[in-house]
N, CA, C and O atoms as a GROMACS GRO file, in nm:
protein
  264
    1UNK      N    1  -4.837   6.368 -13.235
    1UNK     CA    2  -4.740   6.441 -13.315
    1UNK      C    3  -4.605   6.444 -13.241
    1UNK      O    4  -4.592   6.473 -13.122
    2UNK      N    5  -4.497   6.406 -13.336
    2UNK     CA    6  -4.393   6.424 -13.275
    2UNK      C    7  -4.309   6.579 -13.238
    2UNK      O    8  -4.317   6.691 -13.288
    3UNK      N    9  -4.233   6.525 -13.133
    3UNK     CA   10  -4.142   6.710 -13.070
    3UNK      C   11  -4.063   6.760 -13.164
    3UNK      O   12  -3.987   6.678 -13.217
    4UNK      N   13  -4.059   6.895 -13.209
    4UNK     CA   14  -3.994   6.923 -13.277
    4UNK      C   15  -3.856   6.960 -13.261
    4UNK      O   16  -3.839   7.014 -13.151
    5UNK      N   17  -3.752   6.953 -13.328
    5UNK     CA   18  -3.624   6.975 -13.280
    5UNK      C   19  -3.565   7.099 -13.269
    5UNK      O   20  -3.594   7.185 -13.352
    6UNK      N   21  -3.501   7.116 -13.197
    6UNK     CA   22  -3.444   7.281 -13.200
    6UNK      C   23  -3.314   7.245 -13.264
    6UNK      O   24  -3.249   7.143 -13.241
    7UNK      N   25  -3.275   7.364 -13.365
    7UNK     CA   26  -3.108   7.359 -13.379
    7UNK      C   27  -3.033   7.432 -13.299
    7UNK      O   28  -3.058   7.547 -13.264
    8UNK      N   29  -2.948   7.374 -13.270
    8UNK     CA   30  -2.878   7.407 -13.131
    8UNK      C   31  -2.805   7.514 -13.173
    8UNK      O   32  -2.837   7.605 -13.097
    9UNK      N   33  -2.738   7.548 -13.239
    9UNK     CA   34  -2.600   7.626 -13.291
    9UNK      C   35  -2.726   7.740 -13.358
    9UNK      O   36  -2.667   7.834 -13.411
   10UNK      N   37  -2.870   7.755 -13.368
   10UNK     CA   38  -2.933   7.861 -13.414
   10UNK      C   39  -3.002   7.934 -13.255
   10UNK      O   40  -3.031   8.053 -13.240
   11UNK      N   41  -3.016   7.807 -13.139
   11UNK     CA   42  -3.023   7.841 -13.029
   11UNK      C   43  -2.900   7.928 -12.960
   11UNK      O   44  -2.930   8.039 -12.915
   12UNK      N   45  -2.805   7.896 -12.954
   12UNK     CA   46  -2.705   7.981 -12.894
   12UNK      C   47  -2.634   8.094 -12.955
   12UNK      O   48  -2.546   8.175 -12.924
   13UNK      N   49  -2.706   8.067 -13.051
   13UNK     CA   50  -2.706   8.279 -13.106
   13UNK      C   51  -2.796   8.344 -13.140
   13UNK      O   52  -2.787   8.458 -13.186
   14UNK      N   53  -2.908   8.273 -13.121
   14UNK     CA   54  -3.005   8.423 -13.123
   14UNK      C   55  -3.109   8.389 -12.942
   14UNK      O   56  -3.106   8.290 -12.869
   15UNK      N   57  -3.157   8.472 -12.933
   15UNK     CA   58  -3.297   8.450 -12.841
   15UNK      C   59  -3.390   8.574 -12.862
   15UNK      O   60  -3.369   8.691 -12.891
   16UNK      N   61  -3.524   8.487 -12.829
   16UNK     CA   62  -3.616   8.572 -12.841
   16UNK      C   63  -3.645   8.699 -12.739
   16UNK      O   64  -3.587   8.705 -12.630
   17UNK      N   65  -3.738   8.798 -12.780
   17UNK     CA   66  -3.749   8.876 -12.640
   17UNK      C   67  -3.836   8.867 -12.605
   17UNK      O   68  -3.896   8.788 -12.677
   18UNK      N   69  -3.941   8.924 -12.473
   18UNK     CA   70  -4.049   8.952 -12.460
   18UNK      C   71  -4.129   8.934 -12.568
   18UNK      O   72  -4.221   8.851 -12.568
   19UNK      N   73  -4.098   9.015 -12.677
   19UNK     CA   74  -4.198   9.108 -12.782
   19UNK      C   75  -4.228   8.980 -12.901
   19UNK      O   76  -4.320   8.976 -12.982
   20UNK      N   77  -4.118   8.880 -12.882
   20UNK     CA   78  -4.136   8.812 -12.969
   20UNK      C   79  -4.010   8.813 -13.086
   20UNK      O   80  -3.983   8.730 -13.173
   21UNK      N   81  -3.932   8.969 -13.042
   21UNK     CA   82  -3.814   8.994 -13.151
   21UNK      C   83  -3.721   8.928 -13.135
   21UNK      O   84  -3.712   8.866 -13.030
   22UNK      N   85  -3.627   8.918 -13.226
   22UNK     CA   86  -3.480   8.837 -13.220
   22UNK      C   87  -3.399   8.900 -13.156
   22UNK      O   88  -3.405   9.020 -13.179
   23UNK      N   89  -3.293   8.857 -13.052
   23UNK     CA   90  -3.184   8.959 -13.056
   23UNK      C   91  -3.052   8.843 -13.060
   23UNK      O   92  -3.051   8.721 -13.044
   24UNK      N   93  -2.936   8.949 -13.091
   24UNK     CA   94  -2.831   8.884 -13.148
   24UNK      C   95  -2.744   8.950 -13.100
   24UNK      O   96  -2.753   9.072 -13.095
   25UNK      N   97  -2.622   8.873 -13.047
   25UNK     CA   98  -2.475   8.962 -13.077
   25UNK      C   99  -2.398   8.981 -13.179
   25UNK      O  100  -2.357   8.877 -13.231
   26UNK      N  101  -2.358   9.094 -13.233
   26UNK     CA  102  -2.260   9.074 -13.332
   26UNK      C  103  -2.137   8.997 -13.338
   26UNK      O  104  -2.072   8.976 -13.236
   27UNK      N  105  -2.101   8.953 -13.452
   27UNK     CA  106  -1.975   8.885 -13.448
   27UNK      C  107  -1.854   8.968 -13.487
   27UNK      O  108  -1.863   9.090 -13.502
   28UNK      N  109  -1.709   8.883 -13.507
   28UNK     CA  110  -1.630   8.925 -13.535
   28UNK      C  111  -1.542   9.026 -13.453
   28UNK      O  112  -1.475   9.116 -13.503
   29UNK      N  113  -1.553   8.992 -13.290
   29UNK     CA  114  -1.461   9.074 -13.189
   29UNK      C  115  -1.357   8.960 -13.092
   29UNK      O  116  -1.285   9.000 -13.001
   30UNK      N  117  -1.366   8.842 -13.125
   30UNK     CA  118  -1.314   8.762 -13.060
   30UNK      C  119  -1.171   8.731 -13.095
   30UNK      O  120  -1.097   8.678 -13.013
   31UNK      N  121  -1.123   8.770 -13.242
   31UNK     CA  122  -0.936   8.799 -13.210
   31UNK      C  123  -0.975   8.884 -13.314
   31UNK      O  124  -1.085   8.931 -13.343
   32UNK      N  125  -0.804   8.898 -13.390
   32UNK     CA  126  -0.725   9.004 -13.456
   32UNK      C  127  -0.819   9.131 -13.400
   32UNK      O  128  -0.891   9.182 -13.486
   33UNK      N  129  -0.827   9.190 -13.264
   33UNK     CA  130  -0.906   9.300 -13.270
   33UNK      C  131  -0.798   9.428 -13.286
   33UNK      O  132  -0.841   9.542 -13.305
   34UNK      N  133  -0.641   9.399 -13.275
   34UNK     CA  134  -0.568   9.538 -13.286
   34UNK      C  135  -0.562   9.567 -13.446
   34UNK      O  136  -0.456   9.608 -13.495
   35UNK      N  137  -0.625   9.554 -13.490
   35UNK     CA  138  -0.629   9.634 -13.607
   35UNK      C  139  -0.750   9.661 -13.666
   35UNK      O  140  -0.776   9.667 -13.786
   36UNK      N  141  -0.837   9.680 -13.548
   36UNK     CA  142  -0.956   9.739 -13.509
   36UNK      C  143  -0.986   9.854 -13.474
   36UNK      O  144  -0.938   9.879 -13.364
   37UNK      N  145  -1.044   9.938 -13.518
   37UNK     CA  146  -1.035  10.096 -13.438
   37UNK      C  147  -1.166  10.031 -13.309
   37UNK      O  148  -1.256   9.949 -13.329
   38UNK      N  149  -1.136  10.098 -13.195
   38UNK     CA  150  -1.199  10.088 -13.087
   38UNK      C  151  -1.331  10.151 -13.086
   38UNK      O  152  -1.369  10.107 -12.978
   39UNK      N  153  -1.413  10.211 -13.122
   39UNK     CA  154  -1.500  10.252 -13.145
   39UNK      C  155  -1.631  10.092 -13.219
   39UNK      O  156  -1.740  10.044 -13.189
   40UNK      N  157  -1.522  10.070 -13.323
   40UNK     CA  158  -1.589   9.939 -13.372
   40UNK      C  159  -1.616   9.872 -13.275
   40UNK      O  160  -1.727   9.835 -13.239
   41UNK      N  161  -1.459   9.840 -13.199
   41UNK     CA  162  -1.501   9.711 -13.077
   41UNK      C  163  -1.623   9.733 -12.967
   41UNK      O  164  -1.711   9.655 -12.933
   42UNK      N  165  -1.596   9.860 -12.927
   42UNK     CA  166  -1.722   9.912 -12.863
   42UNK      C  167  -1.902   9.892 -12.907
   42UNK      O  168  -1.998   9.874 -12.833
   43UNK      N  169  -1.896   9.904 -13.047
   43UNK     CA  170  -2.022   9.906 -13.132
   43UNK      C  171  -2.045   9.711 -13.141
   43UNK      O  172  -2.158   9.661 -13.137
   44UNK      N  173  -1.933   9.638 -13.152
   44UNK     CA  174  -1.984   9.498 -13.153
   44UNK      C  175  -2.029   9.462 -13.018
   44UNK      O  176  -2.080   9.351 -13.006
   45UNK      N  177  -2.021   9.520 -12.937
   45UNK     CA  178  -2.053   9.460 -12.777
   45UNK      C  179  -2.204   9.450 -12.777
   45UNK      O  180  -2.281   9.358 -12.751
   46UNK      N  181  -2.217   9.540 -12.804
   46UNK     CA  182  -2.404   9.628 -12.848
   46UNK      C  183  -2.479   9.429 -12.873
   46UNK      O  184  -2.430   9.344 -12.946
   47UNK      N  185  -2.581   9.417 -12.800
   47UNK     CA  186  -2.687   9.332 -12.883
   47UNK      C  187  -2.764   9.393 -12.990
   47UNK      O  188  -2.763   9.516 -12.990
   48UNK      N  189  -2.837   9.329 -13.091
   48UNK     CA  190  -2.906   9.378 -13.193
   48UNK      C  191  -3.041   9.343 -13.214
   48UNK      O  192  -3.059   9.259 -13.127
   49UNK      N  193  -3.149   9.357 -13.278
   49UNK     CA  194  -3.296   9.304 -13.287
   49UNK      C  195  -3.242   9.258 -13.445
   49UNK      O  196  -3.193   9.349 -13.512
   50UNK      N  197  -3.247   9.152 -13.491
   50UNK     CA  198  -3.289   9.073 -13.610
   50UNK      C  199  -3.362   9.188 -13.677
   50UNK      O  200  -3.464   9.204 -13.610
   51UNK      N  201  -3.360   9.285 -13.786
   51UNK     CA  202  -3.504   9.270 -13.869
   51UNK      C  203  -3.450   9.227 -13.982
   51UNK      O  204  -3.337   9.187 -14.010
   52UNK      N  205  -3.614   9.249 -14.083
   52UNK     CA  206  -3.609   9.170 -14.184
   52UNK      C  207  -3.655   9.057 -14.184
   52UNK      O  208  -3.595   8.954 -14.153
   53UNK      N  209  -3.852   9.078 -14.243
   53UNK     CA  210  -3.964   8.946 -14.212
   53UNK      C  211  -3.883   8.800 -14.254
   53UNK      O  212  -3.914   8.697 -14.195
   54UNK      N  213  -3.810   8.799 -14.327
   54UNK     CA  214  -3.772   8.714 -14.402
   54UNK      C  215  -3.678   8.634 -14.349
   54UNK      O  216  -3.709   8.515 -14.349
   55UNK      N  217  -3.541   8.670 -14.291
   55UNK     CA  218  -3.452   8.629 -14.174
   55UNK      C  219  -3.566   8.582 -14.025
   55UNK      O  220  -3.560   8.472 -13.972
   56UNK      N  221  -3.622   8.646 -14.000
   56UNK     CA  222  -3.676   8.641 -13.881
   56UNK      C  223  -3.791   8.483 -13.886
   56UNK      O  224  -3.812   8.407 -13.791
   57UNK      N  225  -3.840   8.474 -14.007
   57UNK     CA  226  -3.924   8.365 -14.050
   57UNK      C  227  -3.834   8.246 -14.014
   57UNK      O  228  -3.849   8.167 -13.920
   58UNK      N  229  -3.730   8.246 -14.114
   58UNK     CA  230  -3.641   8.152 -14.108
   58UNK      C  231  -3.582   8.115 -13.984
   58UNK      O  232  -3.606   8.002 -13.942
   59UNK      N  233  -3.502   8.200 -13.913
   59UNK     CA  234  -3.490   8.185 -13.721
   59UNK      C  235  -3.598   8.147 -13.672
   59UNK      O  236  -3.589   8.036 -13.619
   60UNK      N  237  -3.698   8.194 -13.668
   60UNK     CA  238  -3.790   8.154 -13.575
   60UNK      C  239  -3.843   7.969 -13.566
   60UNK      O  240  -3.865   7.886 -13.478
   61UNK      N  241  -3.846   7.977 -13.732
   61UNK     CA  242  -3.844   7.816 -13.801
   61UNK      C  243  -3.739   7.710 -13.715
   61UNK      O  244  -3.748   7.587 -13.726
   62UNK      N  245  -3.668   7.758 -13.653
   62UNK     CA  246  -3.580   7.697 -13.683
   62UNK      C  247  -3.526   7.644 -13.474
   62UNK      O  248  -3.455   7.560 -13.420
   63UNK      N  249  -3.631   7.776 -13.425
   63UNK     CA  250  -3.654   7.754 -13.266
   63UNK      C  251  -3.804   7.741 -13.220
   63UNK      O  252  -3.879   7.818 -13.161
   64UNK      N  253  -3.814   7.638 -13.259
   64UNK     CA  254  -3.990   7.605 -13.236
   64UNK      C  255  -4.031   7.639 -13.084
   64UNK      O  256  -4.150   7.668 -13.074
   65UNK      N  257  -3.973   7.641 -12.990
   65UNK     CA  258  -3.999   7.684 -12.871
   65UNK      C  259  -3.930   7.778 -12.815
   65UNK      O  260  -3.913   7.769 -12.693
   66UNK      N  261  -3.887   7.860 -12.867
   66UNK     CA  262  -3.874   8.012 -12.821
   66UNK      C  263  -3.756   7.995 -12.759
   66UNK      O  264  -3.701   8.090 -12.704
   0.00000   0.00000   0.00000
């Protein structure tokens, strides 16, 4: 059987954890942030867990080797 491929650009934004969960950074802090209240910018720094069986199916599909 042949290796399966990873997508690269689904690799460098999510990874798995321990548990098996997704985690993610949020987007949308990398310009126009002054017309941002700071609190927001603070809250995008935060990593996140993926839920939602359905998203998570699809990611996972999509990094056959973790």
């Amino acid at each position: 059987m042949a290796k399966l491929k990873t997508k690269k650009g689904v690799a460098k934004r999510f990874k798995l954890t321990k548990s098996k969960k997704i985690k993610y950074f949020h987007g949308g802090k990398r310009h126009l942030a002054t017309c941002k209240a700071g609190k927001r910018i603070r809250k995008l720094r935060r990593a996140a867990i993926l839920d939602g069986r359905k998203q998570a199916a699809f990611v996972k599909s999509m990094l056959p080797y973790g």
